[in-house]
C-alpha positions in Angstrom: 0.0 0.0 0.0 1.4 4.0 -1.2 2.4 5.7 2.0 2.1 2.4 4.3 -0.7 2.2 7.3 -1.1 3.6 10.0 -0.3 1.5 12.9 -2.2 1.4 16.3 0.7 0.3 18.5 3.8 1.8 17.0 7.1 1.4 19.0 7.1 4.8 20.5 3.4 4.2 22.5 4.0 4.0 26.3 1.6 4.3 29.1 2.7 5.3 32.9 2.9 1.5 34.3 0.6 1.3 37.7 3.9 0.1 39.5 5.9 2.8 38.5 8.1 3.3 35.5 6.7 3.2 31.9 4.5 0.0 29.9 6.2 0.1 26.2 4.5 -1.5 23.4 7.9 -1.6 21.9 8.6 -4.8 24.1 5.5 -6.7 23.3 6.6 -6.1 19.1 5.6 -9.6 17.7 3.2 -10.2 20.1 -0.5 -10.1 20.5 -1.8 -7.6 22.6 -5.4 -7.4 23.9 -6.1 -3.4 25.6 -9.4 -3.3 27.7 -10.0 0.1 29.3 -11.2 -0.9 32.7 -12.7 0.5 36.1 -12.9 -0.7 39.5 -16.9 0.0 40.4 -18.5 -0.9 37.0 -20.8 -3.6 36.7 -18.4 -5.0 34.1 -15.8 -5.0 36.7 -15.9 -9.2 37.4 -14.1 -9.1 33.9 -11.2 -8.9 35.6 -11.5 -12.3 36.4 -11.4 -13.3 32.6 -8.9 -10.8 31.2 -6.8 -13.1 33.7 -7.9 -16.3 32.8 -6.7 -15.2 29.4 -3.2 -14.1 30.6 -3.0 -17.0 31.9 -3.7 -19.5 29.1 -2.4 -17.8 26.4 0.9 -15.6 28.0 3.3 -18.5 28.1 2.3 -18.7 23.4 2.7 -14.6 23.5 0.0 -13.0 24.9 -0.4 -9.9 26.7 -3.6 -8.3 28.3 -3.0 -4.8 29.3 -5.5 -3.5 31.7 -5.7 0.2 31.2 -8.2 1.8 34.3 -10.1 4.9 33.7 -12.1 7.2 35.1 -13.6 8.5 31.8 -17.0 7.1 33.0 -16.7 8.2 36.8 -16.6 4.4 38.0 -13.0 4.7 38.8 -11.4 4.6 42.7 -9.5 7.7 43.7 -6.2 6.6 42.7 -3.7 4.4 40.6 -2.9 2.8 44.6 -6.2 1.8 45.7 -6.7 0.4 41.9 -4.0 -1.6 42.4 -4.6 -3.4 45.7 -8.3 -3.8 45.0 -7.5 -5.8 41.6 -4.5 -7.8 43.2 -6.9 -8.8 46.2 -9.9 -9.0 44.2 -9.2 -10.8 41.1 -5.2 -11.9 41.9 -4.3 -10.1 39.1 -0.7 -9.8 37.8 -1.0 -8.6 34.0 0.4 -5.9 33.4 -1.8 -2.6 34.3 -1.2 1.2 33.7 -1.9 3.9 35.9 -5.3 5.3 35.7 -5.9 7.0 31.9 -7.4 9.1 29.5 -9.5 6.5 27.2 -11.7 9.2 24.8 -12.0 12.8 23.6 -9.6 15.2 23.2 -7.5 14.4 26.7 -7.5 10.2 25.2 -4.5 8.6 25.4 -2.0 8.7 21.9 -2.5 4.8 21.7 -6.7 5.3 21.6 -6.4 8.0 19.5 -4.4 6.2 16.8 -7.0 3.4 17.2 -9.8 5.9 16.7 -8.0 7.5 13.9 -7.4 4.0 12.5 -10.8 2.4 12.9 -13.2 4.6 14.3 -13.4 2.5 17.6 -13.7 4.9 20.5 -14.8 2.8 24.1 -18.4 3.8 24.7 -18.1 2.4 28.1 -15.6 0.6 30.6 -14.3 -3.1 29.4 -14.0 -2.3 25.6 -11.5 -4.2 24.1 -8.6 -3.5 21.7 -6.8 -6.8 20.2 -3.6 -5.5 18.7 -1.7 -8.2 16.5 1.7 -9.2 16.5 2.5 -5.8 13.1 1.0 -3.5 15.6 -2.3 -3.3 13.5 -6.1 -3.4 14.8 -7.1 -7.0 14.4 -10.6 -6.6 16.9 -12.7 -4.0 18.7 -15.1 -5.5 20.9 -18.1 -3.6 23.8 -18.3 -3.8 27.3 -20.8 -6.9 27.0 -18.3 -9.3 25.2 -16.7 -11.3 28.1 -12.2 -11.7 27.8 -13.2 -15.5 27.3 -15.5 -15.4 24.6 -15.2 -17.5 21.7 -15.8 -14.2 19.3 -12.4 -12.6 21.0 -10.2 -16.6 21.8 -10.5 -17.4 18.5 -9.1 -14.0 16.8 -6.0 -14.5 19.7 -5.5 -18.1 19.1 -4.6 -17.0 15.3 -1.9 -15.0 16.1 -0.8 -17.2 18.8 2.9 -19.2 18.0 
C-alpha cells in the first residue's frame, strides 16, 4: 500500500505503568496484545476475572492483556494505589496494568487515539477491548458486553498465537 498504514501500536506508544516506571508497546513487538479500558466499580468490573484467565492460558504462546483503568465514565477509585490493591486482592491479578488514563475525547491517550484514527473504535463504556496483532495493527474492537473469554475474541488470539 502507497504511504504504508497507520499502525495502532507503534514502537514509541508507552503508558505510565501502575507500579511505576513506563509500559512500552515496543517490548511486546511480535506479540498479540489485547487493551481493555477498565474501572474498578463498574458492573463490568468481574471481567477482571477473565482478562486473567486469558493471561494466563495464552501468555506462556505470547499473549499480553494490558489493563488500562479509567475514570472517563466516573466508575474509577481515587487513585492508581487503591486500583492496584483492589484488583490484586480481588481478582489476583498480575497482568500488566497502567496507571489510571485518559481513554476518549480530546485528553485520550495517543495509543486510543491512533486506534480511533485508524478504525473509528472509541470505548463507549468501561471493558472495551482493543486486540492489537503481532504488526501492531487493529485486528478486533469489541463492547463492554463481550466477556475476555469469549469464543468471538479466543478465537481471533488463538490466530496469532505461535
Amino acid at each position: 500500500m502507497m504511504g504504508g498504514t497507520a499502525m495502532a501500536a507503534p514502537k514509541d506508544v508507552t503508558f505510565s505503568n501502575i507500579d511505576g516506571g513506563t509500559l512500552d508497546f515496543s517490548e511486546w513487538a511480535g506479540k498479540p496484545v489485547l487493551v481493555v479500558n477498565t474501572a474498578s466499580q463498574c458492573g463490568f468490573t468481574p471481567q477482571y476475572k477473565g482478562m486473567q484467565e486469558l493471561y494466563d492460558r495464552y501468555k506462556d504462546r505470547g499473549l499480553v492483556v494490558l489493563a488500562v483503568p479509567s475514570d472517563d465514565f466516573n466508575q474509577e477509585l481515587d487513585s492508581a494505589e487503591e486500583v492496584k490493591d483492589f484488583c490484586e486482592i480481588t481478582f489476583g491479578l498480575d497482568l500488566p496494568m497502567t496507571d489510571i488514563t485518559p481513554v476518549r475525547g480530546a485528553d485520550a491517550h495517543p495509543f486510543y487515539q491512533q486506534v480511533k484514527a485508524e478504525t473509528g473504535f472509541a470505548p463507549k463504556w468501561n471493558f472495551n477491548k482493543v486486540l492489537i496483532g503481532p504488526d501492531g495493527k487493529v485486528v478486533g474492537t469489541w463492547g463492554s458486553t463481550t466477556r475476555p473469554t469469549s469464543r468471538s475474541i479466543t478465537k481471533e488470539i488463538e490466530a496469532l498465537l505461535d
